[in-house]
C-alpha positions in Angstrom: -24.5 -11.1 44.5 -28.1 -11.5 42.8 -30.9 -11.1 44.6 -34.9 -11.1 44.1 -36.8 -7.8 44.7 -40.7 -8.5 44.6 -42.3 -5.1 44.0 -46.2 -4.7 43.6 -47.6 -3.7 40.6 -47.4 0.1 41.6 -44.1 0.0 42.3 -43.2 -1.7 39.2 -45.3 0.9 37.4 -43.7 4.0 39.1 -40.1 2.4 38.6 -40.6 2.0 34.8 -42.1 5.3 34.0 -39.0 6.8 36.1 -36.9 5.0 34.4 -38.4 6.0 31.0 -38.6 9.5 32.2 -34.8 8.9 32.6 -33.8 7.0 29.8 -32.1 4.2 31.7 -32.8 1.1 33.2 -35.7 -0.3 35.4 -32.5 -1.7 37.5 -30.6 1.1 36.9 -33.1 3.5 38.9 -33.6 0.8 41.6 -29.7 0.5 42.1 -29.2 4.4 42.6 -32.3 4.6 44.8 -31.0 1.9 47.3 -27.5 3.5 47.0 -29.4 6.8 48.1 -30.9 5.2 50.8 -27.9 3.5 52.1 -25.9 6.8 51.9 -28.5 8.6 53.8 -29.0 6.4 56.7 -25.2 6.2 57.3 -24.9 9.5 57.4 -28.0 10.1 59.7 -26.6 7.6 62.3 -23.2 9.1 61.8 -24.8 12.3 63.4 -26.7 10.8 65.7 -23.3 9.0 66.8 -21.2 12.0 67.0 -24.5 13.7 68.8 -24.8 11.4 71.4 -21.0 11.8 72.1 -20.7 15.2 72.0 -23.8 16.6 73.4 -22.9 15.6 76.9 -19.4 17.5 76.7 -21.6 20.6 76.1 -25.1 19.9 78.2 -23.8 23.0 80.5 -23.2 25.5 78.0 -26.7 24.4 76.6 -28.5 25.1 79.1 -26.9 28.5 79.7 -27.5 29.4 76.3 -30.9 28.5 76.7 -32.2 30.9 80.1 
């Protein structure tokens, strides 16, 4: 699906001279970077999930471990 990205000047500069640096695409670099940034934030609330279920179980031992 197409969309629109409106980027300001500096961005537009900093994504072109990345993506010379790179040798690819201007939308090449901005498609990786938002699968980056997907990938990264799943994965952070994947932990948090499995912390906030888990921690509980083990609150006891915790705060033994910690005196």
């Amino acid at each position: 699906m197409p969309m629109t990205l409106r980027l300001s000047d500096a961005e537009v500069d900093a994504l072109r001279r990345r993506a010379e640096r790179e040798n690819r695409s201007m939308q090449d670099v901005a498609r990786q970077a938002v699968r980056e940034y997907v990938e990264s934030h799943s994965r952070a609330e994947l932990i948090d999930q499995v912390l906030d279920e888990e921690l509980p179980r083990y609150a006891e031992a915790l705060e033994r471990l910690g005196q």
